[in-house]
N, C-alpha and C positions, 0 to 999 in steps of 0.2 A: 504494500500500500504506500501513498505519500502524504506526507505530510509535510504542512505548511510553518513555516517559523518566519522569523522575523525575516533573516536572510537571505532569502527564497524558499525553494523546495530540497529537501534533497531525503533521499531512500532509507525507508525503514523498514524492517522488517518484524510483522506479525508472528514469524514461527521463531526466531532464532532469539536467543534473550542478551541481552550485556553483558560481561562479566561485572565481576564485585568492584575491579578494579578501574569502571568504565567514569567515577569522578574525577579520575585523574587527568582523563582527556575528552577533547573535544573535538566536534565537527570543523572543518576549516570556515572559516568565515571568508568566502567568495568577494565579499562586497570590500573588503579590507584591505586587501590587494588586488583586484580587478577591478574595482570601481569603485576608487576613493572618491569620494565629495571634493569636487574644486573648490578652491581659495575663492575668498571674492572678486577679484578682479578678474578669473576667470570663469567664472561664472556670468560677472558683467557683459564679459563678451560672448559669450552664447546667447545670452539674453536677447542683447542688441543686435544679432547674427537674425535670432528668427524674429524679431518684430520687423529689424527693416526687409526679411522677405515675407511679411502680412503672417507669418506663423503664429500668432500667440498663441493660439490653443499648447501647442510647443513649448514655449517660450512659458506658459500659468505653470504644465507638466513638471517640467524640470525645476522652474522656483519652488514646486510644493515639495518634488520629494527633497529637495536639499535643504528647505525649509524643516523637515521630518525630520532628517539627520541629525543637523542642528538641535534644535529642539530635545532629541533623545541625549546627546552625547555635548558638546562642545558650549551650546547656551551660550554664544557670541549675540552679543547687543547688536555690535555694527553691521553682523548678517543678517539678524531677526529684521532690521530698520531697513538695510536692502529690501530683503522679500516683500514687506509688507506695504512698503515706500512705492515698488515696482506692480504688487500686483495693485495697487489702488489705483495708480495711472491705467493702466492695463482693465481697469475693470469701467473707467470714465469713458474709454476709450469705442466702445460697443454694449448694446444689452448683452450678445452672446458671449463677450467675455465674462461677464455680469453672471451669467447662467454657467458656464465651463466652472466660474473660481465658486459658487454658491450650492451647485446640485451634483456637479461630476467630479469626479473623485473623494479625497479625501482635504481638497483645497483649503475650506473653511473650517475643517476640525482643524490645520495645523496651524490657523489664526487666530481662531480663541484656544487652541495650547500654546500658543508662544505668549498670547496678553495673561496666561494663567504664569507663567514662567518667571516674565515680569515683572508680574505684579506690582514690587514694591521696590525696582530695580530700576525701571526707568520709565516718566513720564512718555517720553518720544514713541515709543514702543505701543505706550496705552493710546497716545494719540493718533497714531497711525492706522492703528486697529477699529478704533473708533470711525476714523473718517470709512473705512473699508465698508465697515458695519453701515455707515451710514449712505454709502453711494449705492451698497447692493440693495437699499431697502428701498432705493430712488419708485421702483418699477413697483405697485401696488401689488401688484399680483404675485411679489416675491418675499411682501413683508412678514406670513405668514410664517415661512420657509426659513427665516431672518430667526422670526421670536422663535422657531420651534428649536432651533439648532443652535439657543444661549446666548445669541446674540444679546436680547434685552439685558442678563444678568453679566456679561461681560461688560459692556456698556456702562453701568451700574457702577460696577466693580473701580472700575476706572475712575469713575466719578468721586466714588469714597475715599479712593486711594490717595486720590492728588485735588484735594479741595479748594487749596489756593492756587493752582496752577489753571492761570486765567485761560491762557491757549486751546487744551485740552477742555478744558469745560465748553465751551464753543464747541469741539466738534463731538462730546458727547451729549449736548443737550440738541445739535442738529440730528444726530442718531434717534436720539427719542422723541422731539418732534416726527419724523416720520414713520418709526415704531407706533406712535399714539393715535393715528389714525384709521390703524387693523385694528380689529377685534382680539385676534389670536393676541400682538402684541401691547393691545392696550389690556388684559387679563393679565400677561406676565408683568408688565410695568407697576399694575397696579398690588399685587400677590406680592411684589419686594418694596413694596411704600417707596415707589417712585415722587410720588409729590414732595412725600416730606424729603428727599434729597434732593430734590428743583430746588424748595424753597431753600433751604440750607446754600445751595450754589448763589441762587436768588440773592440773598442776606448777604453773600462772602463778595460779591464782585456787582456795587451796588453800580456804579457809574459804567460800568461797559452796556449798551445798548443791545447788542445782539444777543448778550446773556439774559438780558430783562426782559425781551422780546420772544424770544424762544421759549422762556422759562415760563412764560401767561399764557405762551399755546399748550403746552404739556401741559399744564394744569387744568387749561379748559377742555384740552382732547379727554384727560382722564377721568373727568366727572362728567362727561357726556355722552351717552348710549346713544345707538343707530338712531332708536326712536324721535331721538330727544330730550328724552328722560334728561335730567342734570341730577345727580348726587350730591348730599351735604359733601361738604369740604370743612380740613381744620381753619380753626381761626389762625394759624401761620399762614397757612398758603394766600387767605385772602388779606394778612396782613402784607405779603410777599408783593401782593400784585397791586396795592395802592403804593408801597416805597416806591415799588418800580418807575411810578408818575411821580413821586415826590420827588427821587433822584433822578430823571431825566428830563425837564422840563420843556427844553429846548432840544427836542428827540422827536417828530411829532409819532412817527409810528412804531415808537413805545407807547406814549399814550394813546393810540387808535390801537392797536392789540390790547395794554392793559383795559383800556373801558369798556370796547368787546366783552373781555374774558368775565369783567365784571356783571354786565347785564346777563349775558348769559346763565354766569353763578345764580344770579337775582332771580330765573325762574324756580329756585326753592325757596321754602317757607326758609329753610332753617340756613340755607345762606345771609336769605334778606337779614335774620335777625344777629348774626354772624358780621356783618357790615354795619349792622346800626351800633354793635358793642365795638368797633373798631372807632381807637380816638380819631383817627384820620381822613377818614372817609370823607365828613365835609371839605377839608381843606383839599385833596387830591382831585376829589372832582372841579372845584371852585377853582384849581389851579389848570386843570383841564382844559376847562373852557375857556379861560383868560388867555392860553396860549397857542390853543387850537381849536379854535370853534367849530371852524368849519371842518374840522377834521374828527373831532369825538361829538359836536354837539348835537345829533340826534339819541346818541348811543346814552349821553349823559343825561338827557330829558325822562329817557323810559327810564333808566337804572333809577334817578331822584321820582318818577313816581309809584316806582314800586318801592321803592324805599318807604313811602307815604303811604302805601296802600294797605290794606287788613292783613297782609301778610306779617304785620311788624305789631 
């Protein structure tokens, strides 16, 4: 019969047994001397060998399995940042690369194993993984596919890891932004209390825009079912999303995303009442309108009369 191992196949036999003294040795490892992993540099040139003749499919093959290697044995940063650096071009590049590095093979097990690797080794690594995570989740129809294969809890991971690291938070709260629009990935975002780590990012990097803007979509993706339905949210997150107007004033679509996210909250009893105990609420809308009317003020009239209304 054969039998499969790590290093390929190679022949065993069902009738004949080992001897006693068969710990002492071992099968030749093929891959060790016949097919060492190239250095980086040449690796770079294979690379660049099959994209500029249209091969990526070629070109993902070879970054994943040396990615593998890696990963099991050597756990080099500056290769993991290669692979992950190249397959994320590589995946902007076409949906079908998009599909090769997400469904075939073993491409995206050895992305979220090298961001598990990382972990607490280096920001670059989580950030890169994240962008990956977040270009493949571009296509709706592969967001599913994203949440189901860890992507959400990878993404996460990253998030907790490096909380002050303004850069990476960007491109993981671009990942769950479009994670939060599936089903499948708006369940897992929600099962590892993805809000309460928005707002936390939220809180940590008040004056970046894009972090305040991102961070009111996830929280209005994750309290909002297909239906419409809106879910109570905690009093952080909606404290989260009036800073976000207090500290960007001069941002206008921070405040046209954060007073969205607001009225929408507003269609619950227990938001509205959630906003009325927030000290802030009158001054953020009141600053809203002062500096973009024409940009939040229809949004800000419903939010102030359900604020008013028997809801409260």
């Amino acid at each position: 019969e054969r039998q499969s191992t790590a290093s390929g196949e190679v022949e065993t036999s069902s009738v004949k047994q080992r001897s006693i003294a068969s710990h002492q040795i071992h099968e030749p490892d093929v891959n060790e001397y016949f097919g060492p992993s190239p250095n980086l540099s040449s690796l770079k040139e294979f690379v660049d060998m099959f994209v500029q003749n249209g091969e990526d499919t070629q070109a993902i093959n070879l970054i994943t399995d040396e990615l593998i290697k890696d990963n099991a044995k050597e756990m080099s940063v500056d290769f993991a940042l290669y692979c992950l650096h190249t397959l994320l071009m590589l995946a902007k590049m076409s949906d079908e690369n998009k599909h090769d590095i997400l469904l075939e093979g073993h491409t995206f097990e050895a992305i979220i194993e090298a961001m598990e690797i990382y972990a607490e080794r280096s920001a670059e690594v989580q950030m890169k993984g994240c962008g990956l995570i977040w270009s493949l989740a571009m296509d709706q129809k592969d967001r599913k596919y994203v949440a189901e294969l860890r992507g959400c809890e990878a993404v996460l991971n990253a998030s907790l890891a490096y909380m002050e690291n303004e850069s990476l938070q960007v491109f993981a709260l671009g990942a769950m932004k479009v994670l939060s629009f599936d089903t499948k990935g708006k369940l897992k975002l929600r099962h590892a209390e993805a809000a309460k780590i928005v707002s936390n990012v939220m809180s940590n990097h008040l004056q970046n825009p894009t972090i305040q803007s991102e961070g009111c979509v996830v929280i209005s993706n994750l309290a909002t079912e297909l239906d419409g339905f809106v879910h109570p949210v905690s009093q952080e997150e909606v404290d989260s999303v009036l800073a976000a107007i207090l500290n960007n004033p001069d941002a206008p679509h921070v405040l046209q995303v954060a007073c969205f996210t607001l009225t929408r909250l507003a269609t619950s009893a227990v938001n509205v009442k959630a906003l009325n105990r927030a000290k802030d609420t009158t001054l953020a809308l009141d600053l809203a309108i002062q500096m973009h009317p024409g940009v939040v003020g229809l949004d800000v009239q419903i939010l102030v009369n359900r604020l008013k209304s028997d809801f409260s």
